[in-house]
C-alpha positions as CSV (number, residue, x, y, z in Angstrom):
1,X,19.3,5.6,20.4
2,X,19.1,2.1,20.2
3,X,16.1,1.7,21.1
4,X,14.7,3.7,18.7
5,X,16.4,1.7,16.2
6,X,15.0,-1.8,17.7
7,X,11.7,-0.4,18.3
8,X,11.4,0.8,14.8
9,X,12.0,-2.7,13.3
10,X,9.3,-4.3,15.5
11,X,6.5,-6.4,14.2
12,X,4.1,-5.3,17.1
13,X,3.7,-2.0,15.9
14,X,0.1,-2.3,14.1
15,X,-0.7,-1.8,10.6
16,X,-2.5,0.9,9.5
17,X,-6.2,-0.9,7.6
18,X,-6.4,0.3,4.3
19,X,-9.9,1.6,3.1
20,X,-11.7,-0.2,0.5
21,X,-10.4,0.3,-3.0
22,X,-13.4,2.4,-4.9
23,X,-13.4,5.6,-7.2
24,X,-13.3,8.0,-4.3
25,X,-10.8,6.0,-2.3
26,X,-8.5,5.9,-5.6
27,X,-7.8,9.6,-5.8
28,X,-4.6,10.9,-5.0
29,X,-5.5,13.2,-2.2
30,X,-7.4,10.2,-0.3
31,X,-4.3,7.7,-1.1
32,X,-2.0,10.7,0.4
33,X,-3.6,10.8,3.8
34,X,-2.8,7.2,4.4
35,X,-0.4,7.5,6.9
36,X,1.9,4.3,6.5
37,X,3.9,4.1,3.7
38,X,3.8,0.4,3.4
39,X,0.2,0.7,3.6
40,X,0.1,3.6,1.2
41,X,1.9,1.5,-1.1
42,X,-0.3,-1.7,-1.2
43,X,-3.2,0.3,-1.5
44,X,-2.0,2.5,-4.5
45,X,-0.7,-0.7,-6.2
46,X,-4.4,-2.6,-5.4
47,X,-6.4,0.9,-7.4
48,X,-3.7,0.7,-10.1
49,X,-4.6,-3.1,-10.4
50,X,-8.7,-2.6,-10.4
51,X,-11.1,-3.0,-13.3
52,X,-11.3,-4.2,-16.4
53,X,-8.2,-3.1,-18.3
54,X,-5.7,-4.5,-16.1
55,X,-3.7,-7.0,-17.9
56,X,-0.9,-8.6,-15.6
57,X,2.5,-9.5,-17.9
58,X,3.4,-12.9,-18.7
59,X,6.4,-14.1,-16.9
60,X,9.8,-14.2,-18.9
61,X,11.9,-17.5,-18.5
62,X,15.2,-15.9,-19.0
């Protein structure tokens, strides 16, 4: 059982490559077959993030 736990924490396990971010690659049936969630992740964030009407916020000095 520990093992499991130790393994699962390791930074030799490979990353799944995301596919290029494009129109087709965008949709949510093509973003759901990534098979890493971390990867999954950046790659939704990176189509949210495309073309021209992205905008990023202006940081806040609280």
């Amino acid at each position: 059982m520990v093992a499991a736990f130790v393994s699962a924490c390791s930074p030799d396990i490979p990353k799944e490559e995301a596919p290029t971010v494009n129109d087709e690659n965008c949709k949510l049936e093509n973003i759901t077959k990534i098979g890493d969630k971390a990867t999954r992740e950046e790659f939704a964030a990176a189509c949210l993030r495309r073309g021209p009407g992205f905008k990023p916020s202006q940081d806040k000095a609280w």
